[in-house]
N, C-alpha and C positions, 0 to 999 in steps of 0.2 A: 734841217732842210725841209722845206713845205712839201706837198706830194703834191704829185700832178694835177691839174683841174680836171674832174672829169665829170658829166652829164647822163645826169639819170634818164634812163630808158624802161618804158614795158614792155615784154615781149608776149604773145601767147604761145602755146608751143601746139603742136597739131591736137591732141588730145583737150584743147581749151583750159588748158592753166595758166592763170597769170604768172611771167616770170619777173621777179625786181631786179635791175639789171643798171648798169651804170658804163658809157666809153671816152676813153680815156685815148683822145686823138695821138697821133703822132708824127715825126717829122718824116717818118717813113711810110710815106703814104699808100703803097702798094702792101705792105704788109698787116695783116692782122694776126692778132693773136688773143685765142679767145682762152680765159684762165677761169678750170671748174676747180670749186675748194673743197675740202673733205668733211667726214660727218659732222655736225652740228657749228658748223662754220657759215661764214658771210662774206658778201665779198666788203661789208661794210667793215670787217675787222680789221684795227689795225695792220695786224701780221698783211693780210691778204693786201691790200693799201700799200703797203711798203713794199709788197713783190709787184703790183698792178706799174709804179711808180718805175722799178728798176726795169721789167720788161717794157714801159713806155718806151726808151730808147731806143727800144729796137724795130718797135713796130707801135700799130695803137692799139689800146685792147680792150676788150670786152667781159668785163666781169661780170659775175649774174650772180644770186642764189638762185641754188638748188629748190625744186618743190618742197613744199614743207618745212624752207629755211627762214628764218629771216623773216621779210616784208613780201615774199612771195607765196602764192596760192599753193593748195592740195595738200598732200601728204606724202614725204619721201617714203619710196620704195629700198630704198637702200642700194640703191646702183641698178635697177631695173629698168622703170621708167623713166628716170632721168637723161636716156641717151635723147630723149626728145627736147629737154632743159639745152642741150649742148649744141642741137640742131638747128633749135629755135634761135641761141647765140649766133652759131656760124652762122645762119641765115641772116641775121641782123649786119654780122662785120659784112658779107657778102653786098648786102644793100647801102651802106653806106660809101662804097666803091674800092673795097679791100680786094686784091685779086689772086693774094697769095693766102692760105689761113693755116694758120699753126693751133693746135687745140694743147695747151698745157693742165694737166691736173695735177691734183694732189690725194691722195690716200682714196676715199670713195672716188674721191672727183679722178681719178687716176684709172678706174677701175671701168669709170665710165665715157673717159677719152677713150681707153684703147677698146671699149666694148663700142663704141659709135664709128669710129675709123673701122673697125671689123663689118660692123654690121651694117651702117647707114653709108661709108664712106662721104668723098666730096672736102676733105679737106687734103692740102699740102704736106702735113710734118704732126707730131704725135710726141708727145712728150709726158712721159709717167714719172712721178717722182711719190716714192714711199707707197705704193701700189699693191693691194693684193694679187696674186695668181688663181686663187679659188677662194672659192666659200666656205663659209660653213667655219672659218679657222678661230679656235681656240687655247692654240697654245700659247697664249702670253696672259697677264692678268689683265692688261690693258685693254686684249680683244674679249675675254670673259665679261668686263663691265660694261661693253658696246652689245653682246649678245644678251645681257643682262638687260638693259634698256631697251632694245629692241622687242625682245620676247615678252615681258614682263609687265601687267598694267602697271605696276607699281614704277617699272623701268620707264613708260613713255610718259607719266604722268612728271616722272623728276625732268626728263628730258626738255618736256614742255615749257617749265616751269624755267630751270634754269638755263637753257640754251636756245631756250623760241622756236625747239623741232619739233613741231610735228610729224607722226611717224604712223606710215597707215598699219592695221592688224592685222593678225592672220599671215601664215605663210604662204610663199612665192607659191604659185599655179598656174602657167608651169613654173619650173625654177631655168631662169636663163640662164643663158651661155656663160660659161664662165672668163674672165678676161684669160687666161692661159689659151683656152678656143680661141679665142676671137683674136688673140694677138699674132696667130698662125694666117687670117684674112687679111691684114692690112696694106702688106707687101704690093704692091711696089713704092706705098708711103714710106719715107721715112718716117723711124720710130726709135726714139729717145729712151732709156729705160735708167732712172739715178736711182740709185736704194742705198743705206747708208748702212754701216756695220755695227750700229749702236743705234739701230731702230726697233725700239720696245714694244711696238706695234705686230708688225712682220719683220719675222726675221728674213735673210739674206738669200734664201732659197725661194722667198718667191718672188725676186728680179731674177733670179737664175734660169727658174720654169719659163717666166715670163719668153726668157731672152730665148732659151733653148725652142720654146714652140713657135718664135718670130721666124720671120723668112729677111734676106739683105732688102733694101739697106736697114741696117740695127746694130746699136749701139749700146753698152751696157757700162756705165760709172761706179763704182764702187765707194761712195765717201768715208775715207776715213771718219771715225768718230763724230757723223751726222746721224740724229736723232731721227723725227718723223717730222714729215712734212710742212706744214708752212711757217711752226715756231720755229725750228729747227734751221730752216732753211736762208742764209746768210746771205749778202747784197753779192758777193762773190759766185758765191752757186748760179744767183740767178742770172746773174752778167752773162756767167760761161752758157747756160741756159738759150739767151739770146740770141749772146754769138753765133749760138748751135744753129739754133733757128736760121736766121740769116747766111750764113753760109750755104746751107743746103738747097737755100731760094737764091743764091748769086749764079 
């Protein structure tokens, strides 16, 4: 099955980074749903294409890379700066004549829906999927090779090389809020929280934190046997995903 047509767009975001960014209309004209993807992803990647395609349905939507990803400017912060990448989207669905906006992410992109609904607000609905609750985390081998690449010239130079991220240096100063905080400001948005029990990433305790530091409405998915984020993430997930969305705008 073809994927949806959709139309490349630039955005700048307040700070003057170019964002590369692409929307993806739909028959549901009131709704937007703007989709951030996780570390060293695009929205030009297949996986993200096929989730862009299945949440068409429900809304139109607005995929971007992140700074530092992809065909877009700067250098990713790693979930810091970016809540401005996610702003500059909503601002975009906002201009195009969306009146409802759902911001869905994935793993960073996850981290940095619910840190921009906390911090910037102005959207409708919030959707985390495979999301950290804090930083700094190292208990898996998976998040050691991410702390590895990040810290590490040798880590951002591979990074570079093989996944087209750019990664700026030096540690966070200050070190922002952590998505656990910020998931405690979002209330009275709805906010979505899926993590799955075979996420090699983060384990299951941080949608739990996540969920424990939110205020109603909040909702916490438990997926059997789903991996991490947007490989992981099946045309079934992201249907219920939609549905989610749309119901809580009916």
């Amino acid at each position: 099955m073809p994927f949806a047509p959709n139309f490349p767009v630039m955005l700048r975001t307040e700070d003057g980074v170019r964002i590369d960014a692409a929307h993806t209309p739909s028959r549901h004209t009131d709704v937007g749903i703007v989709m951030a993807h996780g570390f060293t992803g695009s929205w030009r990647d297949r996986t993200a294409r096929r989730i862009v395609h299945v949440l068409s349905g429900y809304g139109g939507v607005v995929a971007f890379d992140f700074r530092g990803h992809g065909r877009s400017g700067g250098r990713t912060t790693v979930g810091d700066r970016e809540i401005l990448d996610v702003e500059a989207a909503v601002r975009h669905a906002r201009v195009v004549g969306y009146s409802r906006i759902a911001v869905v992410g994935f793993s960073m992109g996850a981290a940095v829906a619910v840190r921009h609904a906390g911090l910037r607000g102005g959207v409708d609905a919030v959707v985390s999927v495979s999301g950290p609750a804090r930083w700094y985390y190292r208990g898996t081998r998976p998040m050691r090779q991410v702390h590895w690449a990040i810290e590490r010239p040798v880590g951002r130079w591979a990074a570079r090389v093989a996944k087209h991220t750019r990664i700026a240096r030096g540690p966070w100063d200050p070190i922002p809020m952590p998505p656990h905080e910020a998931a405690a400001l979002i209330a009275p948005t709805p906010l979505l929280i899926v993590h799955g029990d075979a996420d090699g990433f983060f384990p299951l305790e941080h949608a739990e934190q996540l969920y424990a530091n939110a205020k109603e409405p909040k909702q916490l998915w438990v997926e059997p046997g789903y991996g991490h984020a947007e490989s992981a993430a099946t045309p079934e997930l992201i249907s219920r995903i939609g549905k989610w969305i749309v119901t809580n705008f009916s």
